[in-house]
mmCIF file as gemmi writes it, N, C-alpha and C atoms, coordinates in Angstrom:
data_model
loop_
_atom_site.group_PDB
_atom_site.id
_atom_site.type_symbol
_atom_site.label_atom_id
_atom_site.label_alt_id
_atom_site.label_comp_id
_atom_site.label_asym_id
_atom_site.label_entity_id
_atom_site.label_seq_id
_atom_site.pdbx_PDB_ins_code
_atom_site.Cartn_x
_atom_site.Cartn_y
_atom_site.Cartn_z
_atom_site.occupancy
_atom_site.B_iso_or_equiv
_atom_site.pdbx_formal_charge
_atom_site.auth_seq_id
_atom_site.auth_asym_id
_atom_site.pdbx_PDB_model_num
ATOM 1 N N . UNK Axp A 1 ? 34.958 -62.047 -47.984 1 0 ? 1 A 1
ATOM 2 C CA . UNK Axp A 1 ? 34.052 -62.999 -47.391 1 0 ? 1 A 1
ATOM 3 C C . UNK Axp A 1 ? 33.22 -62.325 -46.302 1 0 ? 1 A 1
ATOM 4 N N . UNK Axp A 2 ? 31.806 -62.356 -45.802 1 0 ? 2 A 1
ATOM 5 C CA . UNK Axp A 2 ? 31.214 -62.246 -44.973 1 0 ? 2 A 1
ATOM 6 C C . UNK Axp A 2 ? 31.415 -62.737 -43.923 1 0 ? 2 A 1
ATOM 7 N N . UNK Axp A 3 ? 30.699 -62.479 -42.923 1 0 ? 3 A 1
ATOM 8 C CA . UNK Axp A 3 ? 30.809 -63.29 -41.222 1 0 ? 3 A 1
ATOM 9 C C . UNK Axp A 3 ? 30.354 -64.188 -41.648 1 0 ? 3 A 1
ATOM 10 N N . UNK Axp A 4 ? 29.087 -65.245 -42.362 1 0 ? 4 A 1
ATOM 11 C CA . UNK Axp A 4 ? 28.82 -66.823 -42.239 1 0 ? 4 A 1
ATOM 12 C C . UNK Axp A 4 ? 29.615 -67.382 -43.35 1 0 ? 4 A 1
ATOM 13 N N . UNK Axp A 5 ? 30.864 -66.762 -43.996 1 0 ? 5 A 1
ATOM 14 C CA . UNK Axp A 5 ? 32.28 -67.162 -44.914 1 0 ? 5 A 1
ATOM 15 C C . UNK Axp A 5 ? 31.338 -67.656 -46.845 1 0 ? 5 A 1
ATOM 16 N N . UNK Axp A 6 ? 30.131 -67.015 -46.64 1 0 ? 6 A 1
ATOM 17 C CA . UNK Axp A 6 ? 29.451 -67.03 -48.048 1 0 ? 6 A 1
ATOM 18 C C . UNK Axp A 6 ? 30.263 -65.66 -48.957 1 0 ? 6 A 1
ATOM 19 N N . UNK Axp A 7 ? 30.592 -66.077 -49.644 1 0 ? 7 A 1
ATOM 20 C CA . UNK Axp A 7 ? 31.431 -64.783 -50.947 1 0 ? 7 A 1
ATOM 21 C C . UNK Axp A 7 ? 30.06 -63.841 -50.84 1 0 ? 7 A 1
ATOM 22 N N . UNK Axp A 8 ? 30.63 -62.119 -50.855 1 0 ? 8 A 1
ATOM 23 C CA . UNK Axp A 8 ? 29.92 -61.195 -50.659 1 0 ? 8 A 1
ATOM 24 C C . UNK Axp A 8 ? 29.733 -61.014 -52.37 1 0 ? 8 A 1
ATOM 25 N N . UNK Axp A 9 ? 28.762 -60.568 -52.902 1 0 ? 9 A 1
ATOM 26 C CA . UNK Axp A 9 ? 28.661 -59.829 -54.014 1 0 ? 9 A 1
ATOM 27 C C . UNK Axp A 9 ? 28.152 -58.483 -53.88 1 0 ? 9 A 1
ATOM 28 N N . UNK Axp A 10 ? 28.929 -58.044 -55.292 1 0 ? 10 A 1
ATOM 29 C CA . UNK Axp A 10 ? 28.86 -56.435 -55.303 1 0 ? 10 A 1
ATOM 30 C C . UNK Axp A 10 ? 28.403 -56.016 -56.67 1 0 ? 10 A 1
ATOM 31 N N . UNK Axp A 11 ? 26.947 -55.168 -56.253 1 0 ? 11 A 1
ATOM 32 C CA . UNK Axp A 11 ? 26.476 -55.241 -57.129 1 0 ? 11 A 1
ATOM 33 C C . UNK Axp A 11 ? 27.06 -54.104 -58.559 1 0 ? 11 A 1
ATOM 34 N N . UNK Axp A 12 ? 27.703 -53.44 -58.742 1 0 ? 12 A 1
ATOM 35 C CA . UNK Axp A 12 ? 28.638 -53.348 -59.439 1 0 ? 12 A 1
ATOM 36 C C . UNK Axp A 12 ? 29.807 -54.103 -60.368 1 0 ? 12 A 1
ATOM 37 N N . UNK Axp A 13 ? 29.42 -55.144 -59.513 1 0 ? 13 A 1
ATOM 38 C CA . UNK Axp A 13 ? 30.465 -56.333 -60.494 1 0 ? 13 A 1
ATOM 39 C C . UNK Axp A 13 ? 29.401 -57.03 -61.241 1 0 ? 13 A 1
ATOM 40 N N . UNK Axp A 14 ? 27.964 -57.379 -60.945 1 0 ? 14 A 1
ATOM 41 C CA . UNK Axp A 14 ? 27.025 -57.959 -61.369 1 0 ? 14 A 1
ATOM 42 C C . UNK Axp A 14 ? 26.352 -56.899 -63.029 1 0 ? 14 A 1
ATOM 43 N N . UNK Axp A 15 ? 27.086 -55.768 -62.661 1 0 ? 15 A 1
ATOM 44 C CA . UNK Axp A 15 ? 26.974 -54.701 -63.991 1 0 ? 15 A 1
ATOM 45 C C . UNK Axp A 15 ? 27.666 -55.393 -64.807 1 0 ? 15 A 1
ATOM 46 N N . UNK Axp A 16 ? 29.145 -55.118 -64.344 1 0 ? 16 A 1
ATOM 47 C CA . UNK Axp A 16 ? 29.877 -55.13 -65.299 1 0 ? 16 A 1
ATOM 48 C C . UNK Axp A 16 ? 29.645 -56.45 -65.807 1 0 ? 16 A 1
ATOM 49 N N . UNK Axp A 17 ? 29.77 -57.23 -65.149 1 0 ? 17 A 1
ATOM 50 C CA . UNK Axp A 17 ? 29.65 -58.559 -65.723 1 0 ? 17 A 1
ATOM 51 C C . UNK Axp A 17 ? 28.325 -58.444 -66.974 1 0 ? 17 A 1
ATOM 52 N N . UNK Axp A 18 ? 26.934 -57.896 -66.902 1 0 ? 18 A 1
ATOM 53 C CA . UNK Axp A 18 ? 25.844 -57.571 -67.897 1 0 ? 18 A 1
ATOM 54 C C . UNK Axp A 18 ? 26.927 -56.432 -69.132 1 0 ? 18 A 1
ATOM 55 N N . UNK Axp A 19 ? 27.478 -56.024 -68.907 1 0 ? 19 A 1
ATOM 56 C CA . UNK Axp A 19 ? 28.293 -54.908 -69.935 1 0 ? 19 A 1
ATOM 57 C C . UNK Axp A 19 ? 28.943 -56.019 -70.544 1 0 ? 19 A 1
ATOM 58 N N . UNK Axp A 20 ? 29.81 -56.457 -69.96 1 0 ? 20 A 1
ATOM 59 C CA . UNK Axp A 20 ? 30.392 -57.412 -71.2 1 0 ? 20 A 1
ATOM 60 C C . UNK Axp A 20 ? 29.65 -58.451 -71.871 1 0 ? 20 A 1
ATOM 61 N N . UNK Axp A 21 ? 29.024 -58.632 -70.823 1 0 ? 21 A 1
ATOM 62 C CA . UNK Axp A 21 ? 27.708 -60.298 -71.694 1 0 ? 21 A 1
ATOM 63 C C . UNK Axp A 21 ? 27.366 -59.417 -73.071 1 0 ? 21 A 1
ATOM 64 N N . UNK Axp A 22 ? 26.759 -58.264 -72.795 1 0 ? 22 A 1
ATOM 65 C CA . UNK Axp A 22 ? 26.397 -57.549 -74.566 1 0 ? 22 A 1
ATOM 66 C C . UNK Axp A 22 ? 27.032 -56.951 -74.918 1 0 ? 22 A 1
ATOM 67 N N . UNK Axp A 23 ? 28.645 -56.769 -74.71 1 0 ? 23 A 1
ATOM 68 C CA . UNK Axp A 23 ? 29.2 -56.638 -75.725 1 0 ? 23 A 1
ATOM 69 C C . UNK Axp A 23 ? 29.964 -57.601 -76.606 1 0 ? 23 A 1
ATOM 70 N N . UNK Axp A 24 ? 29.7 -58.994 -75.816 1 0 ? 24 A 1
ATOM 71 C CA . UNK Axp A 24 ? 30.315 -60.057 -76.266 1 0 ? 24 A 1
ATOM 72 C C . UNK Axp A 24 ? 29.305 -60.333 -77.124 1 0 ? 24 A 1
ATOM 73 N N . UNK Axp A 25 ? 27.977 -60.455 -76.983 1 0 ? 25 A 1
ATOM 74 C CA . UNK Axp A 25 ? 26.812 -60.657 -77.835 1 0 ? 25 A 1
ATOM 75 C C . UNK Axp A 25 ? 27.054 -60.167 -78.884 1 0 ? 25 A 1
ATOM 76 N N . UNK Axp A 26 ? 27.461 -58.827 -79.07 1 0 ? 26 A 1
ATOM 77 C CA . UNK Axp A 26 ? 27.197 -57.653 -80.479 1 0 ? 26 A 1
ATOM 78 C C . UNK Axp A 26 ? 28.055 -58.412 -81.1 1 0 ? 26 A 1
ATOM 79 N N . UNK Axp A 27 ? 29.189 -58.25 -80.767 1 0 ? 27 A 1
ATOM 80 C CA . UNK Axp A 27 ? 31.099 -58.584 -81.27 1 0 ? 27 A 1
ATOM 81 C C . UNK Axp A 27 ? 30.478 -60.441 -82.072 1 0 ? 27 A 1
ATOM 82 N N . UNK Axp A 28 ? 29.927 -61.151 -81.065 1 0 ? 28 A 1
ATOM 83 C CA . UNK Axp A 28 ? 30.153 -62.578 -81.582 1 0 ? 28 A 1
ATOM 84 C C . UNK Axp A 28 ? 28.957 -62.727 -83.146 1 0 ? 28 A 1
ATOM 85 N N . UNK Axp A 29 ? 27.544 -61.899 -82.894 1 0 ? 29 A 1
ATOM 86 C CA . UNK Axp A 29 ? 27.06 -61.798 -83.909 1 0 ? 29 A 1
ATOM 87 C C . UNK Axp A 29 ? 27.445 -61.398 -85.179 1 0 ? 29 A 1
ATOM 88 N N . UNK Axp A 30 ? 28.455 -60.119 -85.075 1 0 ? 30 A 1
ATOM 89 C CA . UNK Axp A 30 ? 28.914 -59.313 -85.962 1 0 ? 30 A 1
ATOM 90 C C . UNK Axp A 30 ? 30.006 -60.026 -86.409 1 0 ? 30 A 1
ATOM 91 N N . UNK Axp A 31 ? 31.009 -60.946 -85.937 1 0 ? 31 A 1
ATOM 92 C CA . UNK Axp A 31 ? 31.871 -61.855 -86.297 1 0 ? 31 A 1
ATOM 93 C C . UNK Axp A 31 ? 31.977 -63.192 -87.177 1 0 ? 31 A 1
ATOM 94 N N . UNK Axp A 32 ? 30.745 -63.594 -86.623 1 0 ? 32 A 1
ATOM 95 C CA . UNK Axp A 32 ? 29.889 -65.12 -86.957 1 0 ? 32 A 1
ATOM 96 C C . UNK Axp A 32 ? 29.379 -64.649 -88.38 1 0 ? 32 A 1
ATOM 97 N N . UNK Axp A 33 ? 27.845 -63.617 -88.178 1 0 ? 33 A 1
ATOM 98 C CA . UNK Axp A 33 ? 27.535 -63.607 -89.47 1 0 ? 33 A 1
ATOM 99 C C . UNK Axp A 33 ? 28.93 -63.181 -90.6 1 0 ? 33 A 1
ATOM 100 N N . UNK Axp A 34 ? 28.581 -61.722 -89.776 1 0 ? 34 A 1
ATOM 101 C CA . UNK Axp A 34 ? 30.297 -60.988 -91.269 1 0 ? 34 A 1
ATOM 102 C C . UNK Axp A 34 ? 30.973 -62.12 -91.584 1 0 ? 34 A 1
ATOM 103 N N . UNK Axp A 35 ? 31.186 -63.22 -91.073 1 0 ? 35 A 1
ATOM 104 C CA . UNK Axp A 35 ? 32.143 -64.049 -91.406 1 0 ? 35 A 1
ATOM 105 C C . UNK Axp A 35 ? 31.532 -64.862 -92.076 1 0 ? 35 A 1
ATOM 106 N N . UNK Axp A 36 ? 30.517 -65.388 -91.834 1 0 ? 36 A 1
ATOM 107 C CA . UNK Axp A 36 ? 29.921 -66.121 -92.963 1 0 ? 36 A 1
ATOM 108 C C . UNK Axp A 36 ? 29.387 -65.509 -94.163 1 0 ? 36 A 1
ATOM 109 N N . UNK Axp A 37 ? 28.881 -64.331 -93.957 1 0 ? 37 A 1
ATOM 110 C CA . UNK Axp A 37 ? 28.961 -63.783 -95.22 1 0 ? 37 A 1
ATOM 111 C C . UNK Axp A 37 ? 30.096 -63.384 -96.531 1 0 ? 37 A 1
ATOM 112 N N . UNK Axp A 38 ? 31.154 -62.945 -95.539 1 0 ? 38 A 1
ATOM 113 C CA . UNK Axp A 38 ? 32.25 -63.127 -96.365 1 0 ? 38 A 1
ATOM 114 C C . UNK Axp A 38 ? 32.91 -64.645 -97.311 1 0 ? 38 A 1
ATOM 115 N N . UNK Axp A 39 ? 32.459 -65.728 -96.692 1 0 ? 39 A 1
ATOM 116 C CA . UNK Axp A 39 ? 32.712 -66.603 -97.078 1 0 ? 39 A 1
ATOM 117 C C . UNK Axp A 39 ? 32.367 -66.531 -98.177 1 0 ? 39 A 1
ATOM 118 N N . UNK Axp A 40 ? 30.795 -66.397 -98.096 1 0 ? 40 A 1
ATOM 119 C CA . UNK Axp A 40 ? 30.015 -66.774 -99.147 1 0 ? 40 A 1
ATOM 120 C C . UNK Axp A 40 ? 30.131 -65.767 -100.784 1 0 ? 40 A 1
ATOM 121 N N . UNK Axp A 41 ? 30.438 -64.718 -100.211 1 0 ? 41 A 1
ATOM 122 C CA . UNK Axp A 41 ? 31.331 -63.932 -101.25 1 0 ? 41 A 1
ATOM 123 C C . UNK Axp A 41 ? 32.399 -64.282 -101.628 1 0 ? 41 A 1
ATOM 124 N N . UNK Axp A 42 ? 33.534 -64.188 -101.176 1 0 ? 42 A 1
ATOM 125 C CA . UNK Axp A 42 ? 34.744 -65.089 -101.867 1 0 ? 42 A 1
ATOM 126 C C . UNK Axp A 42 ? 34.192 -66.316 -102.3 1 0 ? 42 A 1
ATOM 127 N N . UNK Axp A 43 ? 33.512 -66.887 -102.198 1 0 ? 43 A 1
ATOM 128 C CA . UNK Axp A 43 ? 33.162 -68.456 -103.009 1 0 ? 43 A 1
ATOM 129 C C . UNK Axp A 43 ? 32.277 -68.209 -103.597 1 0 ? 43 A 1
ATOM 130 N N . UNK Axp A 44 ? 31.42 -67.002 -104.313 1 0 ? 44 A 1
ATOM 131 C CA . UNK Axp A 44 ? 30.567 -66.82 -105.223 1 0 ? 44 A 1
ATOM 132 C C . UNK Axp A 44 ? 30.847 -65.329 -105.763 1 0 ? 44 A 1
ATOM 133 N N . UNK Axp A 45 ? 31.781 -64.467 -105.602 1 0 ? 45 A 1
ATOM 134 C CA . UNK Axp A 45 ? 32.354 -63.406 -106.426 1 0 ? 45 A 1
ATOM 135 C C . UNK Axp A 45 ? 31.665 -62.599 -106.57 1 0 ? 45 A 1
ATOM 136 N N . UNK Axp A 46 ? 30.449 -62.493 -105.206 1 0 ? 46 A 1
ATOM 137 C CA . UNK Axp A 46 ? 29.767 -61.225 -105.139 1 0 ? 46 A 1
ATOM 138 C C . UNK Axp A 46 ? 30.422 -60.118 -103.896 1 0 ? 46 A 1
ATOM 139 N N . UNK Axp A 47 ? 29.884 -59.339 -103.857 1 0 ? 47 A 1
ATOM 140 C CA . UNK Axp A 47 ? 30.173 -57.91 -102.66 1 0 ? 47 A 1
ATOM 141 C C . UNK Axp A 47 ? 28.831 -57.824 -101.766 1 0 ? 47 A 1
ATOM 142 N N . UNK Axp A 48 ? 28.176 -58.443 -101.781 1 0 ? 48 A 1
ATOM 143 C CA . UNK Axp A 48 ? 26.542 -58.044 -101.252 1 0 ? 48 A 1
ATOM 144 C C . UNK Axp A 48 ? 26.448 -58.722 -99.636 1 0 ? 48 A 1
ATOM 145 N N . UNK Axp A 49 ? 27.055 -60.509 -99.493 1 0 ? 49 A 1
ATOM 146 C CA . UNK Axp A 49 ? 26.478 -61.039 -98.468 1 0 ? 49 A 1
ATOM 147 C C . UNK Axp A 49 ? 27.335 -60.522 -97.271 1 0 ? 49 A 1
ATOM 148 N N . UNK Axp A 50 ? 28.589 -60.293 -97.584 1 0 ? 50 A 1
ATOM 149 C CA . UNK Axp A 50 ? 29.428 -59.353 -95.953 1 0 ? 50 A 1
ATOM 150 C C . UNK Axp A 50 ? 28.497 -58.39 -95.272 1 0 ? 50 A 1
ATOM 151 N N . UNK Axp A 51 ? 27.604 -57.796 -96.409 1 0 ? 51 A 1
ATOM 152 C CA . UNK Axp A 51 ? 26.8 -56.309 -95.7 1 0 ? 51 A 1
ATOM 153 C C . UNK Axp A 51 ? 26.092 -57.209 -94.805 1 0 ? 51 A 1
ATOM 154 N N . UNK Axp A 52 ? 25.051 -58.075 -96.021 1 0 ? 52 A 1
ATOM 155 C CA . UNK Axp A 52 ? 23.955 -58.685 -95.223 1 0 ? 52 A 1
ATOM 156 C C . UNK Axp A 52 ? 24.099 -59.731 -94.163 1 0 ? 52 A 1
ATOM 157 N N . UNK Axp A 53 ? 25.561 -60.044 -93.961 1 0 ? 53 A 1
ATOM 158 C CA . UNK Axp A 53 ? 25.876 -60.658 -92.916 1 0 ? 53 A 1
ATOM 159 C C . UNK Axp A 53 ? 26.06 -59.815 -91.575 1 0 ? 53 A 1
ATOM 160 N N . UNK Axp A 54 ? 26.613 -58.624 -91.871 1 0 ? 54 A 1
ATOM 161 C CA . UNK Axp A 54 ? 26.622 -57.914 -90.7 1 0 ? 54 A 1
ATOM 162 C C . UNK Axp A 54 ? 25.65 -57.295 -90.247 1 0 ? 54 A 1
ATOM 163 N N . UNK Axp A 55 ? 24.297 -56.961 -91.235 1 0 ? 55 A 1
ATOM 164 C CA . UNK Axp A 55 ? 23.177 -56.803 -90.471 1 0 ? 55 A 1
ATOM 165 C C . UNK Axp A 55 ? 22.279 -57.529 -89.638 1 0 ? 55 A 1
ATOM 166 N N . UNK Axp A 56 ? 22.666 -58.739 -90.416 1 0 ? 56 A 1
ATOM 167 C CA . UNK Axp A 56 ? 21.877 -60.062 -89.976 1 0 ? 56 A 1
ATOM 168 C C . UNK Axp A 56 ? 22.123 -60.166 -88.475 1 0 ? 56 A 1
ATOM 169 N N . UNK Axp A 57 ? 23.729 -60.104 -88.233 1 0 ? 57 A 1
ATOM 170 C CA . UNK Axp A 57 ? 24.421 -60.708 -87.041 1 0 ? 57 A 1
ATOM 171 C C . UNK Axp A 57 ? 24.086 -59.471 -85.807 1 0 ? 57 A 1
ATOM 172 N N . UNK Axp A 58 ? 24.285 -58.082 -86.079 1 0 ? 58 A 1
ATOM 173 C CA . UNK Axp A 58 ? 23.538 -56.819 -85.658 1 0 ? 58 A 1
ATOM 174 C C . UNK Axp A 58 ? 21.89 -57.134 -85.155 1 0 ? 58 A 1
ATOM 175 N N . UNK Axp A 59 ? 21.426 -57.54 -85.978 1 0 ? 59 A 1
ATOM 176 C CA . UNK Axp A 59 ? 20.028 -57.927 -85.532 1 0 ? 59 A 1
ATOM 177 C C . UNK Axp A 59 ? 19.964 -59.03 -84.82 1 0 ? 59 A 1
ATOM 178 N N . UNK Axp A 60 ? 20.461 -60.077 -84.865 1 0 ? 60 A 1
ATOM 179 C CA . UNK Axp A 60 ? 20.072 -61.041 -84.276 1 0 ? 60 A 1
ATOM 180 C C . UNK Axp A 60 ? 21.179 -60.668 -82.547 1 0 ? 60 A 1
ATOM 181 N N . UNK Axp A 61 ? 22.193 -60.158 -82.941 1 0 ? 61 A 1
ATOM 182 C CA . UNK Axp A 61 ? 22.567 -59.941 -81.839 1 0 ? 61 A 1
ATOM 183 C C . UNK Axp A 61 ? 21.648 -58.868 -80.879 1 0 ? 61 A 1
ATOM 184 N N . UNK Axp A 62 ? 20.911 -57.909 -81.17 1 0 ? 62 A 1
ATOM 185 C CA . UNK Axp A 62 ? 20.288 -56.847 -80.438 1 0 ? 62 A 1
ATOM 186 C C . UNK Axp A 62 ? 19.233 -58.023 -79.616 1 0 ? 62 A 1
ATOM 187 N N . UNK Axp A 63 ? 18.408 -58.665 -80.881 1 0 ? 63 A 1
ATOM 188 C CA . UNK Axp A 63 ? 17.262 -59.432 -80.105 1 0 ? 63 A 1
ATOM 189 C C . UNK Axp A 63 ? 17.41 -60.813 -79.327 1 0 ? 63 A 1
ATOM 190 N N . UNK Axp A 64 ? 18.501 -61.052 -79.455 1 0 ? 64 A 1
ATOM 191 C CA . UNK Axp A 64 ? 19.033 -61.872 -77.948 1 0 ? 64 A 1
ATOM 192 C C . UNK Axp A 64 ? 19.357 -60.8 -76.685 1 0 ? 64 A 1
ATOM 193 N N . UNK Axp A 65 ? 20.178 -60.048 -77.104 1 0 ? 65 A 1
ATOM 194 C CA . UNK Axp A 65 ? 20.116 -59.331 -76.211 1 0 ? 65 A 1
ATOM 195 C C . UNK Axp A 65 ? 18.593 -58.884 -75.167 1 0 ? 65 A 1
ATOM 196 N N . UNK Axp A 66 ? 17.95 -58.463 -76.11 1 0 ? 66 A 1
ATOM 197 C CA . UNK Axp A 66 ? 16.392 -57.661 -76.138 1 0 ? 66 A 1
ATOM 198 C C . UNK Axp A 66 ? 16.241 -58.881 -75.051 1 0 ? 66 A 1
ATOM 199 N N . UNK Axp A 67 ? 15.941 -60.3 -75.665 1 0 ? 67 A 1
ATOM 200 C CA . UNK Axp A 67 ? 15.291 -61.105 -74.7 1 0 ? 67 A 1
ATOM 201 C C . UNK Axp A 67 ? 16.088 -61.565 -73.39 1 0 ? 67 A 1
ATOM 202 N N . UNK Axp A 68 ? 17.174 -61.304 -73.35 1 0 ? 68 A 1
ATOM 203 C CA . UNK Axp A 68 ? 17.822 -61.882 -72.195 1 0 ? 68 A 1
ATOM 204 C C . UNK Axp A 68 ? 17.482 -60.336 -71.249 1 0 ? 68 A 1
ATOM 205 N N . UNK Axp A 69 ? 17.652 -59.368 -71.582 1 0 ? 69 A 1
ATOM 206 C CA . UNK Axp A 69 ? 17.68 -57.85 -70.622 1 0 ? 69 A 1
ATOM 207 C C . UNK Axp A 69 ? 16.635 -56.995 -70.454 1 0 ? 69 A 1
ATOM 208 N N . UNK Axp A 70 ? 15.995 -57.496 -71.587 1 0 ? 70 A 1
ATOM 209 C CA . UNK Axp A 70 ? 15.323 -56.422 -71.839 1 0 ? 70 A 1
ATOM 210 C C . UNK Axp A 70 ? 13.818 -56.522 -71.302 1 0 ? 70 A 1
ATOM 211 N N . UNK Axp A 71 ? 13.65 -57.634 -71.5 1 0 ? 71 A 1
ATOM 212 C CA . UNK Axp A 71 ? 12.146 -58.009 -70.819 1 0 ? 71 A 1
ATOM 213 C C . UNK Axp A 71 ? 11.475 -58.156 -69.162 1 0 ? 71 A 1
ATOM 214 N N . UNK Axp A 72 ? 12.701 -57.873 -68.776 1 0 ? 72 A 1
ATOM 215 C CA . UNK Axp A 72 ? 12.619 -57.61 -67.115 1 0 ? 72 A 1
ATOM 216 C C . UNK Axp A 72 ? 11.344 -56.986 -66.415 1 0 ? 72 A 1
């Protein structure tokens, strides 16, 4: 705590805290799609939509990212 008892921040924790926000981003895209793509393979007996799910989720995860960090 500071002298007027306001919580000090450190800007090092304000990193880390941005480090995990995108790696939670990558991980939840890559989870969500892959996972829906897999679905959609086991319920249609192809091999194709897992890929295109994990690119999908890869991409869409970078360009959230892109817009939340990147445009500063």
């Amino acid at each position: 705590m500071s002298q007027n008892g306001s919580p000090e921040t450190d800007p090092q924790d304000a990193g880390d805290g941005a480090a995990w926000s995108i790696v939670s981003y990558l991980l939840s895209g890559l989870i969500f799609w892959g996972g829906a793509g897999w679905l959609l393979d086991h319920w249609l007996g192809t091999k194709i939509f897992l890929l295109v799910g994990l690119v999908l989720g890869a991409a869409a995860s970078l360009y959230l990212i892109w817009l939340r960090y990147g445009r500063q």
